[in-house]
C-alpha positions in Angstrom: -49.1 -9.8 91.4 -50.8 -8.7 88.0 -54.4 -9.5 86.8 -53.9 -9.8 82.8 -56.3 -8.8 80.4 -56.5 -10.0 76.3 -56.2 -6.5 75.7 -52.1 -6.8 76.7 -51.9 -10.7 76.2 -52.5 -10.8 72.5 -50.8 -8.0 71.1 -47.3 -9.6 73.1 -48.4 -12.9 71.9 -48.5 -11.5 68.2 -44.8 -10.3 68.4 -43.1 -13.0 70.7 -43.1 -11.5 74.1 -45.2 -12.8 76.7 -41.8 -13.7 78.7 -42.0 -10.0 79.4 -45.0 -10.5 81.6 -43.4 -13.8 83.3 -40.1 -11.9 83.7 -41.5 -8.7 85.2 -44.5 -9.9 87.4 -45.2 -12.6 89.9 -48.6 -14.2 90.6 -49.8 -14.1 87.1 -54.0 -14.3 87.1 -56.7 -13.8 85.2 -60.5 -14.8 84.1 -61.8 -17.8 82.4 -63.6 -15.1 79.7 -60.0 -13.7 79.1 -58.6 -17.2 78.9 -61.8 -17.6 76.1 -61.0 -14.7 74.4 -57.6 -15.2 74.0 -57.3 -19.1 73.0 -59.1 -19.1 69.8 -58.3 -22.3 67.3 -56.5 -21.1 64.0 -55.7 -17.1 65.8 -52.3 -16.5 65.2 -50.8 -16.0 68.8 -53.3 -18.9 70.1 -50.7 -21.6 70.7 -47.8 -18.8 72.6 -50.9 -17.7 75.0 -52.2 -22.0 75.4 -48.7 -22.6 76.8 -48.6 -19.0 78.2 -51.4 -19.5 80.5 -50.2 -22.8 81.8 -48.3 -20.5 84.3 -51.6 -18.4 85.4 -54.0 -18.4 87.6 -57.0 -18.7 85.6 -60.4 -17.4 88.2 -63.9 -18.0 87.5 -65.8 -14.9 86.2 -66.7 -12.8 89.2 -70.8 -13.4 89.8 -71.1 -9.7 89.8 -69.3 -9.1 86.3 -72.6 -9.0 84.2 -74.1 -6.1 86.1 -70.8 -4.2 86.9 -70.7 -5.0 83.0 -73.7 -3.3 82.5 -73.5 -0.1 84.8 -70.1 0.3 83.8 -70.4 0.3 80.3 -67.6 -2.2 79.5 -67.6 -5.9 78.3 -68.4 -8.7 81.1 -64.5 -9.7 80.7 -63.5 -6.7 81.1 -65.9 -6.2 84.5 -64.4 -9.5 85.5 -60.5 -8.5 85.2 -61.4 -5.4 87.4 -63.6 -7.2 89.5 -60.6 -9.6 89.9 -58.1 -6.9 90.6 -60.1 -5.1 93.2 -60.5 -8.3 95.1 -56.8 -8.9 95.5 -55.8 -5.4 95.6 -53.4 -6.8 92.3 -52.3 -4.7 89.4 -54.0 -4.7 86.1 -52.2 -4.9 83.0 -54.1 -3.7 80.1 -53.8 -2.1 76.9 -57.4 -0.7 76.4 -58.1 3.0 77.4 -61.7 2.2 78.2 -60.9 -1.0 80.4 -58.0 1.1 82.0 -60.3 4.5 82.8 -63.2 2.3 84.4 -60.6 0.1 86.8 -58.5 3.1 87.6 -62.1 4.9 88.5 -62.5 1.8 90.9 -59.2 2.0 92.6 -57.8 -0.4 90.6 -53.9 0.4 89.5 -52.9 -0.4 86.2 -50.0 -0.8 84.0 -50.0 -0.3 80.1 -48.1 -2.3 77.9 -45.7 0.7 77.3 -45.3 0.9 81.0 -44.5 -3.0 80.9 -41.7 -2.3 78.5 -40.4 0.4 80.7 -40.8 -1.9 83.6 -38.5 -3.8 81.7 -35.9 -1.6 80.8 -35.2 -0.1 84.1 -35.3 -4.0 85.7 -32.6 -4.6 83.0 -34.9 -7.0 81.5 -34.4 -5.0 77.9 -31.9 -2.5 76.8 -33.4 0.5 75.8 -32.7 -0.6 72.8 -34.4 -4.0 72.6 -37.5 -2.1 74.0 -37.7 0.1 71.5 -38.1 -2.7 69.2 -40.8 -4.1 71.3 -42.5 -1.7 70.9 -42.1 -1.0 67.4 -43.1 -4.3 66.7 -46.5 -3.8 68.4 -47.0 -1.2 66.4 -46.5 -2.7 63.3 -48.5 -5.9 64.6 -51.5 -3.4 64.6 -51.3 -2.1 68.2 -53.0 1.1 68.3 -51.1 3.7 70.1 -51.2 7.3 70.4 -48.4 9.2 68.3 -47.6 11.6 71.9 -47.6 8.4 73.8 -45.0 6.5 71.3 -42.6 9.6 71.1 -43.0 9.7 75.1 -42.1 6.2 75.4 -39.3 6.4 73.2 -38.2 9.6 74.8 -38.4 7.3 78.0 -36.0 5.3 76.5 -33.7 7.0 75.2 -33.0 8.3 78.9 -32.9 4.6 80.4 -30.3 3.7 77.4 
Protein backbone atom coordinates (compact mmCIF):
# COMPACT_ATOMS: atom_id res chain seq x y z
CA UNK A 1 0.00 0.00 0.00
CA UNK A 2 1.48 3.57 -0.91
CA UNK A 3 -0.10 7.08 -0.31
CA UNK A 4 1.07 9.22 -3.56
CA UNK A 5 1.85 12.65 -3.51
CA UNK A 6 2.09 15.24 -6.83
CA UNK A 7 5.48 15.67 -5.68
CA UNK A 8 6.34 11.83 -7.29
CA UNK A 9 3.24 11.68 -9.64
CA UNK A 10 4.17 14.53 -12.00
CA UNK A 11 7.69 14.31 -12.52
CA UNK A 12 6.88 10.17 -13.72
CA UNK A 13 4.08 11.51 -15.55
CA UNK A 14 6.46 14.10 -17.43
CA UNK A 15 8.77 11.16 -18.57
CA UNK A 16 6.30 8.20 -19.18
CA UNK A 17 6.49 6.21 -16.07
CA UNK A 18 3.73 6.10 -13.80
CA UNK A 19 3.49 2.06 -14.66
CA UNK A 20 6.42 2.10 -12.27
CA UNK A 21 4.18 3.00 -9.38
CA UNK A 22 1.31 0.40 -10.57
CA UNK A 23 3.99 -2.20 -11.11
CA UNK A 24 5.81 -1.82 -7.71
CA UNK A 25 2.93 -0.98 -5.17
CA UNK A 26 -0.52 -2.25 -4.49
CA UNK A 27 -3.33 -0.24 -2.96
CA UNK A 28 -2.54 2.91 -4.78
CA UNK A 29 -4.30 6.15 -2.69
CA UNK A 30 -4.17 9.51 -2.33
CA UNK A 31 -6.14 13.04 -1.65
CA UNK A 32 -8.63 14.84 -3.65
CA UNK A 33 -6.09 18.19 -3.26
CA UNK A 34 -3.33 15.89 -4.85
CA UNK A 35 -5.74 14.64 -7.41
CA UNK A 36 -6.34 18.80 -7.97
CA UNK A 37 -2.99 19.51 -8.12
CA UNK A 38 -2.04 17.10 -10.47
CA UNK A 39 -4.97 17.21 -13.13
CA UNK A 40 -4.61 20.58 -14.50
CA UNK A 41 -6.22 21.26 -18.20
CA UNK A 42 -3.48 22.05 -20.86
CA UNK A 43 -0.33 20.70 -18.11
CA UNK A 44 1.68 18.39 -19.98
CA UNK A 45 1.44 15.05 -18.04
CA UNK A 46 -2.40 15.89 -17.18
CA UNK A 47 -4.03 13.29 -19.42
CA UNK A 48 -1.12 10.10 -18.31
CA UNK A 49 -2.09 11.06 -14.43
CA UNK A 50 -6.43 11.49 -15.60
CA UNK A 51 -6.12 7.79 -16.65
CA UNK A 52 -3.44 7.19 -14.04
CA UNK A 53 -5.71 7.83 -11.18
CA UNK A 54 -8.50 5.89 -12.48
CA UNK A 55 -6.60 2.99 -10.64
CA UNK A 56 -6.40 5.01 -7.07
CA UNK A 57 -8.07 5.47 -4.28
CA UNK A 58 -8.76 9.05 -4.29
CA UNK A 59 -9.74 10.12 -0.06
CA UNK A 60 -11.21 13.22 0.94
CA UNK A 61 -8.86 15.76 2.52
CA UNK A 62 -8.33 14.77 6.19
CA UNK A 63 -10.58 17.42 8.41
CA UNK A 64 -7.41 18.07 10.38
CA UNK A 65 -5.13 18.90 7.27
CA UNK A 66 -5.57 22.82 7.52
CA UNK A 67 -4.17 22.99 11.06
CA UNK A 68 -1.55 20.07 10.86
CA UNK A 69 -0.91 22.41 7.64
CA UNK A 70 -0.37 25.18 9.71
CA UNK A 71 1.65 23.81 12.79
CA UNK A 72 3.59 21.92 10.53
CA UNK A 73 4.61 24.32 8.21
CA UNK A 74 3.81 22.51 4.98
CA UNK A 75 0.93 22.93 2.33
CA UNK A 76 -2.74 21.45 3.32
CA UNK A 77 -2.03 18.72 0.55
CA UNK A 78 0.86 17.87 1.81
CA UNK A 79 -0.74 17.68 5.67
CA UNK A 80 -3.42 15.58 3.94
CA UNK A 81 -0.97 12.82 2.22
CA UNK A 82 0.68 12.41 5.72
CA UNK A 83 -2.43 12.66 7.49
CA UNK A 84 -3.53 9.90 5.02
CA UNK A 85 -0.49 7.69 5.53
CA UNK A 86 -0.49 7.80 9.26
CA UNK A 87 -4.10 6.60 9.28
CA UNK A 88 -3.35 3.51 7.33
CA UNK A 89 0.03 2.90 8.59
CA UNK A 90 0.73 2.99 4.31
CA UNK A 91 3.98 4.20 2.73
CA UNK A 92 4.37 7.55 1.32
CA UNK A 93 5.90 8.16 -1.90
CA UNK A 94 7.18 11.54 -2.36
CA UNK A 95 9.74 13.44 -3.99
CA UNK A 96 9.85 16.71 -1.74
CA UNK A 97 12.49 16.93 1.08
CA UNK A 98 10.21 19.06 3.13
CA UNK A 99 6.96 16.78 2.71
CA UNK A 100 9.29 13.75 3.37
CA UNK A 101 11.19 15.33 6.82
CA UNK A 102 7.69 16.35 8.33
CA UNK A 103 5.95 12.63 7.57
CA UNK A 104 9.07 10.80 8.54
CA UNK A 105 8.98 13.20 11.87
CA UNK A 106 5.37 11.71 12.30
CA UNK A 107 6.15 8.10 11.91
CA UNK A 108 5.24 8.01 8.55
CA UNK A 109 7.71 5.81 6.13
CA UNK A 110 8.53 7.06 2.95
CA UNK A 111 9.95 6.23 -0.35
CA UNK A 112 11.68 8.68 -2.85
CA UNK A 113 11.41 8.45 -6.34
CA UNK A 114 15.01 7.18 -6.55
CA UNK A 115 14.11 4.57 -4.05
CA UNK A 116 11.10 3.69 -6.48
CA UNK A 117 13.53 3.07 -9.24
CA UNK A 118 15.64 0.96 -7.08
CA UNK A 119 12.49 -0.80 -5.91
CA UNK A 120 12.30 -1.46 -9.43
CA UNK A 121 15.52 -2.75 -10.27
CA UNK A 122 15.97 -5.22 -7.62
CA UNK A 123 12.03 -6.52 -8.37
CA UNK A 124 13.34 -7.00 -11.97
CA UNK A 125 10.91 -4.46 -13.02
CA UNK A 126 13.98 -2.39 -14.75
CA UNK A 127 17.46 -3.46 -15.63
CA UNK A 128 19.86 -1.42 -14.11
CA UNK A 129 20.17 -0.11 -17.16
CA UNK A 130 16.70 1.04 -17.98
CA UNK A 131 16.72 2.74 -14.42
CA UNK A 132 19.39 4.67 -15.11
CA UNK A 133 17.61 6.16 -17.87
CA UNK A 134 14.66 6.79 -15.70
CA UNK A 135 16.30 8.54 -13.90
CA UNK A 136 18.17 10.53 -16.24
CA UNK A 137 15.18 11.45 -17.71
CA UNK A 138 13.76 13.00 -14.59
CA UNK A 139 16.58 14.90 -14.47
CA UNK A 140 16.42 16.36 -17.64
CA UNK A 141 12.50 16.80 -17.17
CA UNK A 142 13.57 19.29 -14.47
CA UNK A 143 13.56 17.01 -11.46
CA UNK A 144 15.69 18.60 -8.88
CA UNK A 145 18.02 16.17 -7.36
CA UNK A 146 21.01 16.33 -5.32
CA UNK A 147 24.46 15.70 -7.34
CA UNK A 148 25.59 13.02 -4.01
CA UNK A 149 22.20 11.57 -4.27
CA UNK A 150 22.32 10.97 -8.32
CA UNK A 151 25.94 9.49 -8.15
CA UNK A 152 24.56 7.31 -5.12
CA UNK A 153 21.81 6.09 -7.09
CA UNK A 154 23.67 5.34 -9.97
CA UNK A 155 26.34 3.71 -7.86
CA UNK A 156 23.23 1.68 -6.70
CA UNK A 157 22.91 0.65 -9.94
CA UNK A 158 25.59 -0.20 -11.22
CA UNK A 159 25.84 -2.96 -8.37
CA UNK A 160 22.11 -4.31 -9.20
CA UNK A 161 23.28 -4.48 -13.03
Amino acid sequence: MVVLDSSALIPLARVGCLDLVLATYEDLRTVEDVESEVLVPGKPGTAALESFLADVAVHETPEAAERVADLEGVAEADAAVILLAASLDDRLLANDRGLIAVARSNGVECDWVTTLLLRCTSRGILSAEEAKDVLYDLVDAGTTLDPKVYVRVQRALDEMG
